[in-house]
N, C-alpha and C positions, 0 to 999 in steps of 0.2 A: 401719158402722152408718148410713150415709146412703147417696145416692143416687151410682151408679158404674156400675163395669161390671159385667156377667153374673159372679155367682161374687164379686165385689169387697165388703167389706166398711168401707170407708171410709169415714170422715164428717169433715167438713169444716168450719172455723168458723173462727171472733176474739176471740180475749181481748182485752177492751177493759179497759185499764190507763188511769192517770192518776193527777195528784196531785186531793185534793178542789178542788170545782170549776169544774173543767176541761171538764165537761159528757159524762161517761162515759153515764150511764142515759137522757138526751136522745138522745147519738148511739145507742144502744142500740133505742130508741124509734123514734128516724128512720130508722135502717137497715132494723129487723124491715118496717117500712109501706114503706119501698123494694122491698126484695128481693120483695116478699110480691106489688108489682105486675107485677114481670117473670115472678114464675110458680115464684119459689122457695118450698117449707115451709118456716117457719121458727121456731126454738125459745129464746126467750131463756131464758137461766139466769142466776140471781141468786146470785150466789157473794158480797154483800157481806152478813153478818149484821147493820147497821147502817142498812139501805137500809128506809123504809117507805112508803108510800103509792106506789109504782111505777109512770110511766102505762101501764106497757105490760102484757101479756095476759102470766104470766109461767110458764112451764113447768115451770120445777123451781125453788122457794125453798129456799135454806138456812136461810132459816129454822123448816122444820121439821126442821131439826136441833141446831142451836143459834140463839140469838140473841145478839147484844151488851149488852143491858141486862138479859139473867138471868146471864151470865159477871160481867160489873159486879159486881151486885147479890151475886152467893154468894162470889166469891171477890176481893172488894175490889180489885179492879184499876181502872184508868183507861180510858179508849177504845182510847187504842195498846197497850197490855197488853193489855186484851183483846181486840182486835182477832187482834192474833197469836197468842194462844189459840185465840181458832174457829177461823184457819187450820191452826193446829195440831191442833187438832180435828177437821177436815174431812178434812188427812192422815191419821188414823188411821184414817178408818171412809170409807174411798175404795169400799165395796163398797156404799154405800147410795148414793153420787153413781152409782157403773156400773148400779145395778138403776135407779134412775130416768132416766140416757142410754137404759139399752135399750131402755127403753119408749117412746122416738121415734124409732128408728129409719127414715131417711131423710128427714130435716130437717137444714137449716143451721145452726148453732149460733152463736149471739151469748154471749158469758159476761160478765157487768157483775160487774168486780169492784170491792174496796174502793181507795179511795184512801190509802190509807196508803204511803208512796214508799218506807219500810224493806222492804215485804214484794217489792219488785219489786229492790232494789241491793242486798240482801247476808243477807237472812231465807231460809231454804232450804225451809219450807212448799211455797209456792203453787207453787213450780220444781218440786217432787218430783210435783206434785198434775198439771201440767202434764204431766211427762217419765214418770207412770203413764198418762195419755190415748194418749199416743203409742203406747204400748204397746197401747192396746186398738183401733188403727188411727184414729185422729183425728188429720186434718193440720190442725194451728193455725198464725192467725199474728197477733200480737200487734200490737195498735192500740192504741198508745199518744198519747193526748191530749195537749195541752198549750196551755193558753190563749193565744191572739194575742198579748194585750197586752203579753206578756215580750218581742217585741222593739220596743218603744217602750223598753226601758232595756237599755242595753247591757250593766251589770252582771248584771240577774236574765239576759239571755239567755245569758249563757256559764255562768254555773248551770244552766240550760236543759239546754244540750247537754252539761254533765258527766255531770246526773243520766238523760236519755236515752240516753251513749255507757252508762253504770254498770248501765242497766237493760239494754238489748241484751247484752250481756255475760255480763249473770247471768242472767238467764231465758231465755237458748240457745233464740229460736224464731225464726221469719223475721219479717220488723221492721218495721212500718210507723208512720213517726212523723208526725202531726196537729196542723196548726193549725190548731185551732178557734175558734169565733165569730171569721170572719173578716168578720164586717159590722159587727162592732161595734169593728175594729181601731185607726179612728182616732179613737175616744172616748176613747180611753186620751194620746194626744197622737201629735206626729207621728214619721216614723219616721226615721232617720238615713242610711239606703239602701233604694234597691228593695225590694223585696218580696222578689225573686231572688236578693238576697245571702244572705237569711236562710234559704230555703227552701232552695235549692241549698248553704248553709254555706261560702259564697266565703272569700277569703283573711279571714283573723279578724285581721291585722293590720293591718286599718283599725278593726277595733273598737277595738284595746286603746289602738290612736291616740289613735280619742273617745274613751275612755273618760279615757285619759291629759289630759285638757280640763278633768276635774272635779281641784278641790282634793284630794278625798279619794281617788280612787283613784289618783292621781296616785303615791301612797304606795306603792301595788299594783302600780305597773305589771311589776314581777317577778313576783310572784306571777300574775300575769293572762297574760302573757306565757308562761309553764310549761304555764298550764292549757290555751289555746290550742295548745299543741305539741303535747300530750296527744289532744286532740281532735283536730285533724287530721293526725298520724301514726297514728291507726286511719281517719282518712278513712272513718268509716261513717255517720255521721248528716246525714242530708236528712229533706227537711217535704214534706208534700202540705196544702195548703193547704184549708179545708174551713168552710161556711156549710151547719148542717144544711137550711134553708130553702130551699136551692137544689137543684135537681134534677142539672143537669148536673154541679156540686161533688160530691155523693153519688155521682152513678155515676162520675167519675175517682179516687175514693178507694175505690170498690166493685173498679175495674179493677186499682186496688196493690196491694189484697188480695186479689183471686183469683189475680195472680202468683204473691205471696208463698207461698201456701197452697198450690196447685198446681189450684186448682178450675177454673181458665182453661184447664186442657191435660186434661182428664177431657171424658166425652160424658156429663156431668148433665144437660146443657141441650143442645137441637137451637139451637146459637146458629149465625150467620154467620161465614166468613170473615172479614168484615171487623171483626164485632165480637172475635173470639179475636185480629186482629193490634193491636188497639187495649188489649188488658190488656198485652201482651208487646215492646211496642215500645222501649221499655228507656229512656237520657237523654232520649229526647225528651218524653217524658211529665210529667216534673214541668215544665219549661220551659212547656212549650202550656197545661200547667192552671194554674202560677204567674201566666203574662200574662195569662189569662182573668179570673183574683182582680185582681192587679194594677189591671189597666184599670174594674174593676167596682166596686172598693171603693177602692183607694189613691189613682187618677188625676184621682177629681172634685175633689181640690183645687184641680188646676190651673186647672178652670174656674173656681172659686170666687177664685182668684187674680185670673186676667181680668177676672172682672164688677167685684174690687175697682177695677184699675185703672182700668178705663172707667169705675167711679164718679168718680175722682181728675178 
């Protein structure tokens, strides 16, 4: 249903996942006005029935299917109950999402979904909703968000990476995991390692170290110590570092997910050699874009350190 080869009916996209905000419908926003300058169609779908004033131009609402505050409203539920109602709703009448995909036929697909973290680790909706697209020739790959400032605490970060390893897991797509609002990282305080540790998921027993520092989790350090085992014996969770603001950021997190997806190895685009060996270059890519972030956001302290001194 998008653009491929002669005879090929493939269409291509990103489920943008996240816990609430974490900045899904911004990067949704910034992506579509990305893509849109290099010369791709591009179609956001709004699959959260809770989403309203949207800034972006939006091709398919679920809202004209259900919404959130008329499920509320008739059948006295809460947000999260109803929330997984309308995806539970939306799994049923999957043939009113296919009549409205088909009508864009040869477009990019961006999918801003809800932020509710049940429906991504262990809710079977939006996976079945997911693993029916497949079926209709749609290669996804899940862009999941996750705001910077969880590794300025080393506790919320290994929460971080349970509920990322949890999500990967359960929604069976190719994985692309985000840290977002990376310019406003060190507003939140400072950070305990590199940039690189976090992103790349280095040895996690310097974490539980620090962590072990605090009175209270010092309690934990078993329990911390397990979960850490946990996560890196699947060894699958890394970050692509990401500042919607910035150009260069967007297209090294555009080049993760054209890997992921397969859109990098298709003739959609009369692109360059050099740009297809720049999506598919493999470890070296988060390193080169980690240091890029690194040095642009993390390293002005040191300056700021300096001029302290030379005041002294």
């Amino acid at each position: 249903m998008s653009e491929g080869s002669k005879g090929s009916s493939l269409a291509f996209g990103q489920v943008v996942i996240g816990p609430p905000g974490s900045g899904k419908t911004t990067y949704c926003h910034g992506m579509q006005e990305f893509l849109g300058r290099i010369g791709r169609k591009v179609a956001v779908v709004n699959l959260d029935p809770a989403n309203e004033g949207m800034p972006y131009p939006c091709a398919v609402d679920i809202s004209e299917l259900i919404t959130l505050p008329d499920v509320m409203e008739s059948l006295k539920l809460g947000p999260n109950g109803g929330l997984i109602y309308c995806m539970e709703y939306l799994e049923a009448n999957l043939d009113w999402l296919q009549e409205k995909l088909a009508a864009l036929r040869g477009h990019y697909y961006l999918f801003d979904c809800p932020g509710q973290v049940e429906l991504y680790t262990h809710h079977s909706a939006l996976k079945n909703v997911f693993a029916q697209m497949a079926k209709w020739n749609f290669r996804l790959a899940a862009v999941h968000l996750v705001d910077s400032h969880y590794c300025t605490d080393p506790g919320k970060f290994i929460s971080v990476l349970c509920t990322s390893l949890s999500t990967m897991l359960h929604v069976e797509l190719p994985h692309v995991n985000v840290l977002s609002k990376m310019d406003l990282i060190e507003q939140y305080g400072k950070l305990a390692f590199n940039l690189d540790y976090y992103t790349e998921v280095l040895d996690l027993s310097y974490l539980v170290d620090h962590l072990a520092s605090d009175p209270f989790f010092r309690n934990y350090r078993r329990l911390n110590t397990k979960l850490v085992e946990v996560i890196e014996d699947y060894s699958l969770v890394s970050f692509v570092p990401l500042n919607v603001q910035d150009k260069e950021s967007m297209r090294q997190v555009m080049q993760a997910v054209d890997k992921a997806n397969g859109y990098s190895f298709g003739d959609q685009e009369h692109r360059s050699l050099e740009a297809l060996m720049s999506a598919a270059v493999g470890a070296d890519f988060h390193f080169t874009s980690t240091l890029a972030v690194q040095e642009k956001y993390v390293q002005s302290r040191d300056k700021t350190v300096e001029e302290e001194v030379m005041d002294m």
